[in-house]
Biotite code that builds the C-alpha atoms (Angstrom):
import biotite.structure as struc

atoms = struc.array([
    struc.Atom([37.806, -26.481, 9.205], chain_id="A", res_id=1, res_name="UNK", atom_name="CA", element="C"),
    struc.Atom([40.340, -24.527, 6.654], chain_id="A", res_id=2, res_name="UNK", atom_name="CA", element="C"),
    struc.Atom([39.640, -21.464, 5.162], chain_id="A", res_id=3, res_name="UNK", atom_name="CA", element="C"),
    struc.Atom([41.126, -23.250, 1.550], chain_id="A", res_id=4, res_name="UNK", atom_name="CA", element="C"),
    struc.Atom([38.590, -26.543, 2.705], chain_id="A", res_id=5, res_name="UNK", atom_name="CA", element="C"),
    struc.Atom([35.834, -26.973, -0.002], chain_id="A", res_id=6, res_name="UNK", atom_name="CA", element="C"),
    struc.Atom([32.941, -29.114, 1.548], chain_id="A", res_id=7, res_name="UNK", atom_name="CA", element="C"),
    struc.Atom([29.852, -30.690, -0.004], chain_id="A", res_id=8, res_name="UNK", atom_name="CA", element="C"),
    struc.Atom([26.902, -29.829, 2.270], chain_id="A", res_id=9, res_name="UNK", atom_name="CA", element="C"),
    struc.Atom([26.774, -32.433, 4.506], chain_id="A", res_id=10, res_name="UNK", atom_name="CA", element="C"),
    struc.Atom([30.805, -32.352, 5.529], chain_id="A", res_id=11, res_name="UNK", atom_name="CA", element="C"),
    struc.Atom([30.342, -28.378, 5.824], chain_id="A", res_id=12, res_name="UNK", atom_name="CA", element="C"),
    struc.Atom([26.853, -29.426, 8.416], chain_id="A", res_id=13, res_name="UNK", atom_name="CA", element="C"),
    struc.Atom([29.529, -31.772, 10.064], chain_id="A", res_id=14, res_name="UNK", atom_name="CA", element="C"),
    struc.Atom([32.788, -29.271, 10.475], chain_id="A", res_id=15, res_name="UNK", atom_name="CA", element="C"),
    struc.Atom([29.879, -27.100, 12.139], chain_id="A", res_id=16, res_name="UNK", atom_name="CA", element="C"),
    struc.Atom([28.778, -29.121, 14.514], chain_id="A", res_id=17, res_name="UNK", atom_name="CA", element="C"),
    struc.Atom([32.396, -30.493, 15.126], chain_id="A", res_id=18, res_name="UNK", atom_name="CA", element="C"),
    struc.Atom([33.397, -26.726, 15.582], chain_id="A", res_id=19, res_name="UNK", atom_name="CA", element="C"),
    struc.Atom([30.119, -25.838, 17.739], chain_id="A", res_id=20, res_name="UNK", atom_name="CA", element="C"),
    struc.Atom([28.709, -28.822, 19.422], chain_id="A", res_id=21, res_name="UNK", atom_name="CA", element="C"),
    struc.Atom([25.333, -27.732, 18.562], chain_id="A", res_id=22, res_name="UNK", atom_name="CA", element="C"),
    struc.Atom([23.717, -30.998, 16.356], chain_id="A", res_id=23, res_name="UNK", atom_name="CA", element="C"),
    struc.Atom([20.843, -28.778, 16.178], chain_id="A", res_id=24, res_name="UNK", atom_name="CA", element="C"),
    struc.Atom([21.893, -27.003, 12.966], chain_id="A", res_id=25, res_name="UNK", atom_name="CA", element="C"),
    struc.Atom([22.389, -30.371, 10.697], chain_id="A", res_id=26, res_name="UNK", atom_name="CA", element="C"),
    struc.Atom([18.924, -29.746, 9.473], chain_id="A", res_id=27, res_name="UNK", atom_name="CA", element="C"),
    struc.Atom([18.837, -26.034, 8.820], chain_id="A", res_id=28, res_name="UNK", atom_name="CA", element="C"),
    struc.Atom([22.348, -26.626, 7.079], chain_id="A", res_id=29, res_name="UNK", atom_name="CA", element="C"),
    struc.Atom([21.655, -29.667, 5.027], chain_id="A", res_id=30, res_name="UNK", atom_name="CA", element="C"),
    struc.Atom([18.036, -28.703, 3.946], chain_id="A", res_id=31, res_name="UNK", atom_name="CA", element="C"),
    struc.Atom([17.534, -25.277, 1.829], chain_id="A", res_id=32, res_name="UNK", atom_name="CA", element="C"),
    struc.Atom([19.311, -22.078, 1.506], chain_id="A", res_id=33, res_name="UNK", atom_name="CA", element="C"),
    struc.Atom([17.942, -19.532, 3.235], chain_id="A", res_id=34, res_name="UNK", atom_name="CA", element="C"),
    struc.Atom([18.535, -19.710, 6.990], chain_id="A", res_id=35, res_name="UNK", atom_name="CA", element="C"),
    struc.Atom([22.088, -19.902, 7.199], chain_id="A", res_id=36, res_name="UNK", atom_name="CA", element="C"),
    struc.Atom([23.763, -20.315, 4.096], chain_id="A", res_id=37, res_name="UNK", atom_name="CA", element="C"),
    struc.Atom([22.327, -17.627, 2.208], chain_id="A", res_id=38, res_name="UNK", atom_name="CA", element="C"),
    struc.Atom([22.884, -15.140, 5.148], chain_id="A", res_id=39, res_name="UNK", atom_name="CA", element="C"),
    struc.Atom([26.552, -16.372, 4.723], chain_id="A", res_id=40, res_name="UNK", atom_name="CA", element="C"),
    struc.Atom([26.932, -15.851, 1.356], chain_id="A", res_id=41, res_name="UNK", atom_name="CA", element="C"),
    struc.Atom([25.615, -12.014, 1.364], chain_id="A", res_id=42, res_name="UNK", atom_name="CA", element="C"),
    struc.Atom([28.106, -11.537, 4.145], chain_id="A", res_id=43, res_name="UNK", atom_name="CA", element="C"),
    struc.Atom([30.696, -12.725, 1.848], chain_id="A", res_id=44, res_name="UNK", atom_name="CA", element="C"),
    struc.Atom([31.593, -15.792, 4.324], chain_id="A", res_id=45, res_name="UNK", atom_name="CA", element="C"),
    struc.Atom([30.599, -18.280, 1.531], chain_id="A", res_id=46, res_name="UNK", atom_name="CA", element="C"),
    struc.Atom([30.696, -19.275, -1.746], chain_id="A", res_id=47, res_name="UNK", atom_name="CA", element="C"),
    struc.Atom([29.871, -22.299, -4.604], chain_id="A", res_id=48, res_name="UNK", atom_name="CA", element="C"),
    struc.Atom([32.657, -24.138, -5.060], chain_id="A", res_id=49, res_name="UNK", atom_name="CA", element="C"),
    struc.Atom([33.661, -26.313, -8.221], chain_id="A", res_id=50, res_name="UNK", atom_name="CA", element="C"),
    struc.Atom([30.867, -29.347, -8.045], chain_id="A", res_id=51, res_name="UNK", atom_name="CA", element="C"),
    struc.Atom([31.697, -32.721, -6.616], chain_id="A", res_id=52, res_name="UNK", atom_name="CA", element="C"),
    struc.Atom([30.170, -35.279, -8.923], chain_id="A", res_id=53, res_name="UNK", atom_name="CA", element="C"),
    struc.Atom([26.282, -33.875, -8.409], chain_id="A", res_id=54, res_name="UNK", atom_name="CA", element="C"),
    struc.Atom([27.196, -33.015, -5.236], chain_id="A", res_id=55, res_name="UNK", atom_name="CA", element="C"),
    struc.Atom([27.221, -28.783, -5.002], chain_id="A", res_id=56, res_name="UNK", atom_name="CA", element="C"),
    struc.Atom([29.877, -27.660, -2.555], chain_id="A", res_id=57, res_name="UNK", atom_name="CA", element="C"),
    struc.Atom([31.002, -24.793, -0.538], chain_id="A", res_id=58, res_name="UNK", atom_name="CA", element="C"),
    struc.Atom([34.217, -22.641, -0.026], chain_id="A", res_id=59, res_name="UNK", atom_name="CA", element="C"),
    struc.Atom([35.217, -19.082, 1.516], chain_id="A", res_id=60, res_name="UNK", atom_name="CA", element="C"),
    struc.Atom([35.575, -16.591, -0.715], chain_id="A", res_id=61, res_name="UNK", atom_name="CA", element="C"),
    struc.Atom([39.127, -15.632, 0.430], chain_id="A", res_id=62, res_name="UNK", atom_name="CA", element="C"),
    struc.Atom([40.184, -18.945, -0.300], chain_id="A", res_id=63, res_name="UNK", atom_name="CA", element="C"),
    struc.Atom([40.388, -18.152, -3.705], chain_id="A", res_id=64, res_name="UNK", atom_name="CA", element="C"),
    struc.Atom([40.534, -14.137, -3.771], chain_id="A", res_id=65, res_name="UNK", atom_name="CA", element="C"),
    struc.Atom([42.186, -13.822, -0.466], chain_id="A", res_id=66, res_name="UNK", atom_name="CA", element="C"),
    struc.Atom([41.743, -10.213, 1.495], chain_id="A", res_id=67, res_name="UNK", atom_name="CA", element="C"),
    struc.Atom([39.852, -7.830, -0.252], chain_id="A", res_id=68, res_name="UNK", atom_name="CA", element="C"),
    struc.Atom([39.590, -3.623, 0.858], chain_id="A", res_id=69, res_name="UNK", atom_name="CA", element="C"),
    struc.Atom([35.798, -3.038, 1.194], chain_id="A", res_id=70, res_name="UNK", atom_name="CA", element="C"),
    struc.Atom([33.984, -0.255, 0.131], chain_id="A", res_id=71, res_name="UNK", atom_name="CA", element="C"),
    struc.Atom([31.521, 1.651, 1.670], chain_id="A", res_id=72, res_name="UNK", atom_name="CA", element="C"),
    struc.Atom([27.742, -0.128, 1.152], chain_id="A", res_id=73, res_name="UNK", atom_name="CA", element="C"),
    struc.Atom([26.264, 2.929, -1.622], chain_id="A", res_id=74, res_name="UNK", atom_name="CA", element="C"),
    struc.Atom([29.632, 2.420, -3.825], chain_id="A", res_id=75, res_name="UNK", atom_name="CA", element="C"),
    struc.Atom([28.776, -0.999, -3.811], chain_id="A", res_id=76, res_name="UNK", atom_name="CA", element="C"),
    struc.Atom([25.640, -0.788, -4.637], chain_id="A", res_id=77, res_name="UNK", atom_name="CA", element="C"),
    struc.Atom([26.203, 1.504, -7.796], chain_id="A", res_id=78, res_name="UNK", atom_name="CA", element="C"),
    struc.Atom([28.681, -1.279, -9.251], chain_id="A", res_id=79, res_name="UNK", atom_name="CA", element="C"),
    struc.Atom([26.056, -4.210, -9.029], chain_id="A", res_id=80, res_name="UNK", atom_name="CA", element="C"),
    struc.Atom([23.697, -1.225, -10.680], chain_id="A", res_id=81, res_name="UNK", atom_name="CA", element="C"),
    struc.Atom([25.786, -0.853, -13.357], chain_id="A", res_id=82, res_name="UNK", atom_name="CA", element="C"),
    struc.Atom([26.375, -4.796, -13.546], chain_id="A", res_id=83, res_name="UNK", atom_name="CA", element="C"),
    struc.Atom([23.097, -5.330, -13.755], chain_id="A", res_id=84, res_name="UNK", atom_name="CA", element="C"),
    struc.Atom([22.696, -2.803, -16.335], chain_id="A", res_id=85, res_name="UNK", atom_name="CA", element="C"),
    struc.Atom([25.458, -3.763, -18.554], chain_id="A", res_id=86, res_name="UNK", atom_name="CA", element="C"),
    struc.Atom([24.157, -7.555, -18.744], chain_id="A", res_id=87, res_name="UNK", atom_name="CA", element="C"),
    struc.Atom([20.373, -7.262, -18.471], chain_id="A", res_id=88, res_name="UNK", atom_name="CA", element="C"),
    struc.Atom([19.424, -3.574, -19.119], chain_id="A", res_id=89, res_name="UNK", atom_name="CA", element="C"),
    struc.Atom([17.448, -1.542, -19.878], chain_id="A", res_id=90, res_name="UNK", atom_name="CA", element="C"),
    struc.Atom([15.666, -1.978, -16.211], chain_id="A", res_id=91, res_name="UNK", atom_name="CA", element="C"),
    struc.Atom([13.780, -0.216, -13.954], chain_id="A", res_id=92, res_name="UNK", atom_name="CA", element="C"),
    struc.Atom([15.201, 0.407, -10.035], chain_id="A", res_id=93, res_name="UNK", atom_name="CA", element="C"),
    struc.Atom([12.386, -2.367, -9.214], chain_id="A", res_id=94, res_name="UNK", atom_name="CA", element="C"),
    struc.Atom([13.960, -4.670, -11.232], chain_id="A", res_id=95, res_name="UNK", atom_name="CA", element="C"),
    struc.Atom([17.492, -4.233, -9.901], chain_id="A", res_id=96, res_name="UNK", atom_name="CA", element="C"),
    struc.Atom([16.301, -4.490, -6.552], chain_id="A", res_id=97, res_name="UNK", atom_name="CA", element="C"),
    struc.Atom([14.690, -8.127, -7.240], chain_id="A", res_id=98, res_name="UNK", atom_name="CA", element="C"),
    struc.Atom([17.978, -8.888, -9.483], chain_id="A", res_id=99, res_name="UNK", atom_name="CA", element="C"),
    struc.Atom([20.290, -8.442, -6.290], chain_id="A", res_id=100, res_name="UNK", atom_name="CA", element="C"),
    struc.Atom([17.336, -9.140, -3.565], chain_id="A", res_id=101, res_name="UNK", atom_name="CA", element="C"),
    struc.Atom([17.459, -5.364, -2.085], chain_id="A", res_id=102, res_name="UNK", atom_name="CA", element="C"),
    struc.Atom([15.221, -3.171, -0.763], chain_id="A", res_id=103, res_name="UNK", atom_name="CA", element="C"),
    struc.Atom([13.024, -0.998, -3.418], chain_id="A", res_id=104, res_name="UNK", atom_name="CA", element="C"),
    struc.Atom([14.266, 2.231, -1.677], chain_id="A", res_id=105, res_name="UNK", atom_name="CA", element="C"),
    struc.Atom([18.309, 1.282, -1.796], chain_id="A", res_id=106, res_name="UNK", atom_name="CA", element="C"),
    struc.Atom([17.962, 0.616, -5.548], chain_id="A", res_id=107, res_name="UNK", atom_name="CA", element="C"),
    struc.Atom([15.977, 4.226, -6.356], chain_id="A", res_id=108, res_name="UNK", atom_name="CA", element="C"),
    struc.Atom([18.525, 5.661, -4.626], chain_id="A", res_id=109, res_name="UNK", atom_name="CA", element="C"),
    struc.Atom([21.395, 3.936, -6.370], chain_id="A", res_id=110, res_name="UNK", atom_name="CA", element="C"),
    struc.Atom([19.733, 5.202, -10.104], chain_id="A", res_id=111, res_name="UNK", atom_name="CA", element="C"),
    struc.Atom([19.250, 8.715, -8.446], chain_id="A", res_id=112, res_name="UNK", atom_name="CA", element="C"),
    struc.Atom([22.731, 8.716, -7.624], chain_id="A", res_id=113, res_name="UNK", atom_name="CA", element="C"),
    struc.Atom([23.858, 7.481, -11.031], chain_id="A", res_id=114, res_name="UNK", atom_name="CA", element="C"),
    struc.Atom([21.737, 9.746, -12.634], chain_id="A", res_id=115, res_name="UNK", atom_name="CA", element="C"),
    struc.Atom([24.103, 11.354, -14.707], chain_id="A", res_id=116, res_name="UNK", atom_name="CA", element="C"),
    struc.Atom([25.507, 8.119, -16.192], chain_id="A", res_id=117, res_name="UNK", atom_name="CA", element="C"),
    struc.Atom([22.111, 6.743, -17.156], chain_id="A", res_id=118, res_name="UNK", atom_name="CA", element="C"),
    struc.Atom([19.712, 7.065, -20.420], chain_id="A", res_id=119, res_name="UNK", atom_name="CA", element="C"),
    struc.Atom([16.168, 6.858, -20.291], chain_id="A", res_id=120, res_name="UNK", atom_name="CA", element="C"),
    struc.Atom([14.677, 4.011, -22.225], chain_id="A", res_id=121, res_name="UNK", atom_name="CA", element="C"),
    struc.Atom([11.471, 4.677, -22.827], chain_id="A", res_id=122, res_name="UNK", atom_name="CA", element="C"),
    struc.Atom([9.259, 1.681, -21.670], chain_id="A", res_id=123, res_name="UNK", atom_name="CA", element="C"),
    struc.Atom([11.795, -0.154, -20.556], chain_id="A", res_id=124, res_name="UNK", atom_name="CA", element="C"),
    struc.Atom([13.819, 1.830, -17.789], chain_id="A", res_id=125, res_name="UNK", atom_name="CA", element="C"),
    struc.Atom([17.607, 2.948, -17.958], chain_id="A", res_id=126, res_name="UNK", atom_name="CA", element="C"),
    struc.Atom([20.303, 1.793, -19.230], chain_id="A", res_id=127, res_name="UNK", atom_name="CA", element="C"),
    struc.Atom([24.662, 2.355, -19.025], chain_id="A", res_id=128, res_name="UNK", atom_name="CA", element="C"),
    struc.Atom([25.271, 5.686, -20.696], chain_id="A", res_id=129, res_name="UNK", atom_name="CA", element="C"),
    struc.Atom([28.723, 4.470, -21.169], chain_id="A", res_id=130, res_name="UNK", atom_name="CA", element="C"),
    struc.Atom([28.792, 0.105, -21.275], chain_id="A", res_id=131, res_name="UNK", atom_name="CA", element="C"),
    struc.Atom([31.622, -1.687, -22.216], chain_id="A", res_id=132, res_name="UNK", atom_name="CA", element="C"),
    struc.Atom([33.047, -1.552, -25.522], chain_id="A", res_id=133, res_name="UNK", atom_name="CA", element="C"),
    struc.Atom([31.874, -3.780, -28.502], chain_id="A", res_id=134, res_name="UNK", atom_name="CA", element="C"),
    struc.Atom([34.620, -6.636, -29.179], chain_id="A", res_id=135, res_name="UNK", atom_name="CA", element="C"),
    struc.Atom([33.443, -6.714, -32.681], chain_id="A", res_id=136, res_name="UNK", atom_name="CA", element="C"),
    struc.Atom([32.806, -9.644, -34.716], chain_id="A", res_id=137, res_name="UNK", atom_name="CA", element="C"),
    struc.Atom([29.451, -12.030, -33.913], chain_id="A", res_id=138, res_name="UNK", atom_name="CA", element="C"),
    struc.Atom([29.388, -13.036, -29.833], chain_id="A", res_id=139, res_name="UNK", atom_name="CA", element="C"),
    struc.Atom([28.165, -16.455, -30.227], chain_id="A", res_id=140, res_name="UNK", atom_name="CA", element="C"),
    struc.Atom([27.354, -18.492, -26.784], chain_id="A", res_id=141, res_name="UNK", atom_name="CA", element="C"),
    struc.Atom([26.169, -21.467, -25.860], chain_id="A", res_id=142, res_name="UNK", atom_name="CA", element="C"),
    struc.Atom([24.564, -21.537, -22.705], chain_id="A", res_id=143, res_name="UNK", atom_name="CA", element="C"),
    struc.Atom([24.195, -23.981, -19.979], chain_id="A", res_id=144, res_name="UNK", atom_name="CA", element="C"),
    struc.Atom([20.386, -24.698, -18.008], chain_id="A", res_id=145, res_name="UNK", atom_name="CA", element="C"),
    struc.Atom([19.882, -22.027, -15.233], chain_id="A", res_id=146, res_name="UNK", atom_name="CA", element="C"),
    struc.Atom([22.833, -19.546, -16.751], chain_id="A", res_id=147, res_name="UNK", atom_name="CA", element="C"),
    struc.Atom([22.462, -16.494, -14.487], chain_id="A", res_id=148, res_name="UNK", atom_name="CA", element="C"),
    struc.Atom([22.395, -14.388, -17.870], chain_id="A", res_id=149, res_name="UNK", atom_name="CA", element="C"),
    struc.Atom([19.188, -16.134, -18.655], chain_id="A", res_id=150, res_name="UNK", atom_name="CA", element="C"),
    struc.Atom([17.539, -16.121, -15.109], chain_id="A", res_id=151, res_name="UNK", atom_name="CA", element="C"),
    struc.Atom([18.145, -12.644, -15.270], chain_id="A", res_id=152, res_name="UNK", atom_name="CA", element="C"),
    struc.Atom([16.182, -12.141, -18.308], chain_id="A", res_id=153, res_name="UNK", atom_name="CA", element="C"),
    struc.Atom([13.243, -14.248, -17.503], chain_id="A", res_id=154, res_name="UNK", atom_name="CA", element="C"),
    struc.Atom([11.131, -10.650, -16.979], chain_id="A", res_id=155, res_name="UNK", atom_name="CA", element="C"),
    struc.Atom([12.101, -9.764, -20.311], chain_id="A", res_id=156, res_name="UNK", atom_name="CA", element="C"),
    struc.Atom([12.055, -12.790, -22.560], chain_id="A", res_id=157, res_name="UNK", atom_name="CA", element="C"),
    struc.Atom([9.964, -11.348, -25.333], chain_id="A", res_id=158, res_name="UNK", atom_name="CA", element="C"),
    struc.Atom([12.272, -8.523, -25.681], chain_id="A", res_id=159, res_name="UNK", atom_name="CA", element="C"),
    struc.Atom([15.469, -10.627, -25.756], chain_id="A", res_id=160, res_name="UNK", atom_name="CA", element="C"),
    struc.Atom([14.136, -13.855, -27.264], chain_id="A", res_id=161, res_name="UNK", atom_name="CA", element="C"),
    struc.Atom([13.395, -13.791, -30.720], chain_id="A", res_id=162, res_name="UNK", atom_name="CA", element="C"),
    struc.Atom([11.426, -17.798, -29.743], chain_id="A", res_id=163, res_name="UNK", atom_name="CA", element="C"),
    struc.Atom([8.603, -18.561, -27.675], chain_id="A", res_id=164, res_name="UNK", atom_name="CA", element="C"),
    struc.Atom([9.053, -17.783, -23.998], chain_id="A", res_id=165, res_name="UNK", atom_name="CA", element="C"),
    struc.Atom([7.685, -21.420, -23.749], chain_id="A", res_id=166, res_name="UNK", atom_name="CA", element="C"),
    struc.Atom([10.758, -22.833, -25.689], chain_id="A", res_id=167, res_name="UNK", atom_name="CA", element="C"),
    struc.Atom([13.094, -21.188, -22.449], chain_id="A", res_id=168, res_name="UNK", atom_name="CA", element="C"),
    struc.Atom([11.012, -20.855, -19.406], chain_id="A", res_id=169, res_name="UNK", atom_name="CA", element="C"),
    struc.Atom([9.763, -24.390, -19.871], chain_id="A", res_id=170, res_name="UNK", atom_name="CA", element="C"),
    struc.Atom([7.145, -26.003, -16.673], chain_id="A", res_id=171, res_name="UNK", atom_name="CA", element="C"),
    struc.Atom([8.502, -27.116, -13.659], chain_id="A", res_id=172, res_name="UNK", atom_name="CA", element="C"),
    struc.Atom([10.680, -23.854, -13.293], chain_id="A", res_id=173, res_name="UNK", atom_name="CA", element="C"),
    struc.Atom([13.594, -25.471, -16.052], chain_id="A", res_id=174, res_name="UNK", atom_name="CA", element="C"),
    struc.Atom([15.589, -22.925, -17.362], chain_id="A", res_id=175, res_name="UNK", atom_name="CA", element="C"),
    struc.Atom([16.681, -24.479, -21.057], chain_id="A", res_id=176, res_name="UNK", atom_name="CA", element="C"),
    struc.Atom([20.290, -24.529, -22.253], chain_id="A", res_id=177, res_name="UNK", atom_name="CA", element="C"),
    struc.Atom([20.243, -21.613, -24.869], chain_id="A", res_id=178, res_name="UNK", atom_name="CA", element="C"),
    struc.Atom([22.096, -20.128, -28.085], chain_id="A", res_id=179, res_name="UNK", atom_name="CA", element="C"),
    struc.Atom([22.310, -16.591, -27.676], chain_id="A", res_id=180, res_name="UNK", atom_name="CA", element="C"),
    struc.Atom([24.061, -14.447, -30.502], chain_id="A", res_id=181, res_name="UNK", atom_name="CA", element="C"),
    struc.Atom([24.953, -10.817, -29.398], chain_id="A", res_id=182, res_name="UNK", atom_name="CA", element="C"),
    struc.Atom([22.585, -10.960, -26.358], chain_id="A", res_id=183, res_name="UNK", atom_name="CA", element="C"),
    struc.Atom([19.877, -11.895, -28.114], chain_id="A", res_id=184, res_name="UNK", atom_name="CA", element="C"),
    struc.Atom([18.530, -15.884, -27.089], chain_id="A", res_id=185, res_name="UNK", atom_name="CA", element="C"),
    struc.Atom([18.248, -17.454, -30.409], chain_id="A", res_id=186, res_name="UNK", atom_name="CA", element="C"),
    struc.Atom([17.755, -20.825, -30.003], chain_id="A", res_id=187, res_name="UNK", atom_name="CA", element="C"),
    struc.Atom([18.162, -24.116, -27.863], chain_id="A", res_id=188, res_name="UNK", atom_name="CA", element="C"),
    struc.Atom([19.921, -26.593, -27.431], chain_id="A", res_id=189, res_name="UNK", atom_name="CA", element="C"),
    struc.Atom([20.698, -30.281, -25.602], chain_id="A", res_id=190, res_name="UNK", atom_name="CA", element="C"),
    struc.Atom([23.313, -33.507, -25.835], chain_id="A", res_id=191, res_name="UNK", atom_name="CA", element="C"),
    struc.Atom([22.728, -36.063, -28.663], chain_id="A", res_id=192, res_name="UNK", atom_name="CA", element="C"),
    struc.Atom([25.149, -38.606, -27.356], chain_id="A", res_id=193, res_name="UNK", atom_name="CA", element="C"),
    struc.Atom([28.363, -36.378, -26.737], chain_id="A", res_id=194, res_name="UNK", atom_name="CA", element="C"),
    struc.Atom([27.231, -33.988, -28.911], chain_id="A", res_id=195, res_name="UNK", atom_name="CA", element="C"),
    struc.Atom([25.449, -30.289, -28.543], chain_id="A", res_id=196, res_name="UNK", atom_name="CA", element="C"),
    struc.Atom([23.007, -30.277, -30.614], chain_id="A", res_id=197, res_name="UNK", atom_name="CA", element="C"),
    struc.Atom([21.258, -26.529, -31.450], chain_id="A", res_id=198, res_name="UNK", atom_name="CA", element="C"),
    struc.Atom([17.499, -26.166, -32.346], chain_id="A", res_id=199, res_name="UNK", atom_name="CA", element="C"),
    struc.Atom([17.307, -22.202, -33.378], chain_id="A", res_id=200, res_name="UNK", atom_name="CA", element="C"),
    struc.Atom([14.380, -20.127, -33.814], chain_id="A", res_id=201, res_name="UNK", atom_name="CA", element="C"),
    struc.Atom([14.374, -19.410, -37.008], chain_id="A", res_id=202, res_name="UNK", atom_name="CA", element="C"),
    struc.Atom([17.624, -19.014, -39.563], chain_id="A", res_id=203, res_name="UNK", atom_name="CA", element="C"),
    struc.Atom([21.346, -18.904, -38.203], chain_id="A", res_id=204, res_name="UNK", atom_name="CA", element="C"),
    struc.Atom([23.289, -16.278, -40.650], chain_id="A", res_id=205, res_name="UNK", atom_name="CA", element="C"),
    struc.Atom([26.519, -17.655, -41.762], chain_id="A", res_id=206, res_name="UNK", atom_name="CA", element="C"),
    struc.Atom([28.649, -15.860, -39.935], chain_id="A", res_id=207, res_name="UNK", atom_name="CA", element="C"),
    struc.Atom([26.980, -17.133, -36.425], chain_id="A", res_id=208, res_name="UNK", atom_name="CA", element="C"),
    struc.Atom([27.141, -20.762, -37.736], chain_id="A", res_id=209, res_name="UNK", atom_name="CA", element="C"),
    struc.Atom([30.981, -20.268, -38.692], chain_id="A", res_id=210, res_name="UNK", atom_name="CA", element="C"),
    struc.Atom([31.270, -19.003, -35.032], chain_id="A", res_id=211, res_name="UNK", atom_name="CA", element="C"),
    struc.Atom([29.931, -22.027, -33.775], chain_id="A", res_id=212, res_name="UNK", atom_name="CA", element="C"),
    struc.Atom([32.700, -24.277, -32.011], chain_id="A", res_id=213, res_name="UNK", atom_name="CA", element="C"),
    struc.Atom([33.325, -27.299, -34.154], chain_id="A", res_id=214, res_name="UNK", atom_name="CA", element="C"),
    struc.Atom([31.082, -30.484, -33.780], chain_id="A", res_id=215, res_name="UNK", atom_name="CA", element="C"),
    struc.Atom([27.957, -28.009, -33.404], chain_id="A", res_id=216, res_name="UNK", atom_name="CA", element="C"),
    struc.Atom([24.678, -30.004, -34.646], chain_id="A", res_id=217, res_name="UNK", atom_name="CA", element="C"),
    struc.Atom([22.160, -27.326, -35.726], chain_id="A", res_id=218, res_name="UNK", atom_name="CA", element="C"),
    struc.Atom([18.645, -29.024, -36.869], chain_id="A", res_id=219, res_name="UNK", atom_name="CA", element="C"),
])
């Protein structure tokens, strides 16, 4: 097995148990994330790779970044706090921490240390005293199912939704494929034939529609 290999799941079970004899780990590699794979991934082993078909597969993160210098663990910390901050804030520590899956303490710590560069929101937590610059002009996405940007915001649809939470969050844990226009999640939206079609939550202004790639459907 290559550092450059990308494997589906079931040839990266088999170039394990090739590499350590032990046919033991086929089923905690080829069934969920969380006892080896995830472990992997937070130790910067492993990473999703492009997707095979509907196959999901797996490469090493130096594959495609090659060496990196690390930094010590509370620097790191503060950049995912400001990361986290710059695409879902205003938060609280509390909802860092379940953002990056850290403990409570490490992410009070990481505000308190970042104190300075923070700004009280009231009712809603802190935010990035200094986030990146504007571009200017009307930021016009669409957005696939399960976009991280949306996962993120699940604890804070009403504030960044002008629809129904319902229309987003829909049962069965499915994550809708969403319009959002400067942040804000404006409507939906699915394939008619080859086509996106967008269903938005209320009025697009005309300079979001004109920002719309061409062979938009809006209902």
């Amino acid at each position: 097995m290559r550092i450059e290999d990308v494997l589906t799941r079931d040839e990266l079970a088999g170039a394990v148990i090739d590499a350590t004899g032990h046919e033991d780990l086929r089923g905690p590699l080829t069934q969920g994330f969380g006892a080896i794979l995830k472990p992997l991934a937070f130790r910067g082993l492993l990473c999703s790779g492009p997707p095979r078909g509907r196959n999901v597969t797996f490469v090493a993160p130096r594959a495609w970044l090659g060496d990196w210098t690390e930094v010590p663990a509370d620097e790191a910390i503060d950049r995912l706090a400001f990361g986290c901050l710059d695409a879902y804030g205003p938060a609280e520590p509390a909802e860092f921490a379940r953002w990056i899956d850290l403990r409570p303490p490490l992410a009070k710590r990481a505000f308190a240390r970042l104190e300075a560069r923070l700004r009280p929101v009231p009712g809603l937590g802190f935010r990035h005293a200094d986030p990146a610059p504007a571009t200017g002009g009307e930021t016009v996405l669409l957005l696939p199912a399960f976009d991280p940007y949306v996962v993120g915001s699940l604890r804070q649809l009403d504030r960044v939704s002008t629809g129904p939470r319902s229309a987003v969050s829909r049962p069965q844990g499915w994550i809708s494929p969403t319009l959002v226009v400067n942040g804000r999640i404006e409507g939906v939206w699915k394939l008619v034939g080859d086509h996106p079609t967008v269903t938005p939550f209320g009025g697009l202004p005309a300079s979001v529609r004109r920002a719309l790639p061409e062979g938009i459907s809006i209902l």
